[in-house]
C-alpha positions in Angstrom: 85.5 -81.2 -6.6 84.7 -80.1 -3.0 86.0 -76.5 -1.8 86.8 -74.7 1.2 84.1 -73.4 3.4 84.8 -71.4 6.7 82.7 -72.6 9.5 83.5 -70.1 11.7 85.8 -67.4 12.5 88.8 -69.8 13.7 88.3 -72.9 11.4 87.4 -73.4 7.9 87.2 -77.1 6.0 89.9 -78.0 3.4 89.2 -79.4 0.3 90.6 -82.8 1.7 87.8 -82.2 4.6 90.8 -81.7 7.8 90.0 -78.8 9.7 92.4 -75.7 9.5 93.1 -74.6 12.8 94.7 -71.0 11.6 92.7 -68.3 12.7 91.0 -66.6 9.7 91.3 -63.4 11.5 95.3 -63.2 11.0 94.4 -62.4 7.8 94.3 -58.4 6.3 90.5 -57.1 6.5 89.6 -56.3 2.7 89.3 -52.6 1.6 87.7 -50.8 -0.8 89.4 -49.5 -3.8 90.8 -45.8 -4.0 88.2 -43.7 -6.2 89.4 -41.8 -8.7 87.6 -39.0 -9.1 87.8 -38.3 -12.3 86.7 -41.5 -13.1 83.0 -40.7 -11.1 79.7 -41.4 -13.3 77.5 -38.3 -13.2 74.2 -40.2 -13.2 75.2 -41.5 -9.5 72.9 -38.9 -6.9 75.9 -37.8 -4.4 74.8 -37.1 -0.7 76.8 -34.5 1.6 76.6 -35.2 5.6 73.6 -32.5 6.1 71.8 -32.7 2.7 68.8 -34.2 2.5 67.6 -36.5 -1.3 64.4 -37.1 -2.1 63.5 -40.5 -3.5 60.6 -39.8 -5.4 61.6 -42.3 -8.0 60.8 -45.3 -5.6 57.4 -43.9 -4.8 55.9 -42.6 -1.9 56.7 -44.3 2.2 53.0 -45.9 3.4 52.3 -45.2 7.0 50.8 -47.9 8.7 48.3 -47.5 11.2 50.2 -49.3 13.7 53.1 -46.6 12.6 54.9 -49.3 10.8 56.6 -47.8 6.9 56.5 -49.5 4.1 56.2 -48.6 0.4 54.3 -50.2 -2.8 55.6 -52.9 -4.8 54.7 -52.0 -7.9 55.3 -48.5 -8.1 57.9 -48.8 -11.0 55.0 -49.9 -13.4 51.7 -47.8 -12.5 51.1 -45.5 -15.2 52.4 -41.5 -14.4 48.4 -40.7 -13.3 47.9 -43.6 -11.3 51.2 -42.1 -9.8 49.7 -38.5 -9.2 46.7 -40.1 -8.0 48.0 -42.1 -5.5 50.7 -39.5 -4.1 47.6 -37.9 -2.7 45.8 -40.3 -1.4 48.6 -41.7 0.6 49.5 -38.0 1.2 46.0 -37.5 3.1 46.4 -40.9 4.7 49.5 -40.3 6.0 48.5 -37.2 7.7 46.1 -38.7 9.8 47.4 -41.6 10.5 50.6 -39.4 11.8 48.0 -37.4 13.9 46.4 -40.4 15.5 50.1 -42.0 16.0 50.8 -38.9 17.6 47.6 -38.1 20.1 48.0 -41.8 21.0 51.4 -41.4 22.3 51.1 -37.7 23.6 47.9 -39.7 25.9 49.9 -42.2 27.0 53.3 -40.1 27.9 49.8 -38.0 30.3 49.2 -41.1 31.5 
């Protein structure tokens, strides 16, 4: 059976394929549910506006030398001292790279 697929904001197919000229935007935008909270799981980290969290679990964040982020795919399954291991050697790379990120911009805002 064929179903109904919007095309765009203001038209959307049918199942019998004519085009619905009703604008899909009459309709009530969807909202979240109330939360309960007493009905909040504990495991779920919380974040206030001013707090910082640190995401250790998802391993450390790679600067690039072109200043570019990224992290290492296969964090989740090195073993807990390949872990330790490579906290500080992208630790040590980090902070240069960050230094030479940052005398090459202080040289070109001189410049």
């Amino acid at each position: 059976d064929s179903f109904a697929a919007s095309q765009d904001s203001s038209k959307k197919i049918t199942s019998s394929n004519e085009i619905d000229e009703t604008s899909v935007n009459d309709q009530a935008p969807l909202q979240l549910p109330p939360v309960n909270p007493n009905n909040v799981n504990k495991d779920i980290k919380t974040l206030k506006f001013g707090e910082a969290m640190k995401l250790d679990e998802m391993g450390p964040i790679i600067i690039n030398t072109d200043g570019t982020t990224r992290r290492i795919d296969n964090w989740d399954i090195l073993t807990e001292r390949e872990q330790e291991v490579t906290w500080r050697r992208i630790k040590k790379r980090n902070a240069e790279r960050r230094k030479m990120l940052e005398e090459k911009d202080n040289a070109q805002n001189e410049g």
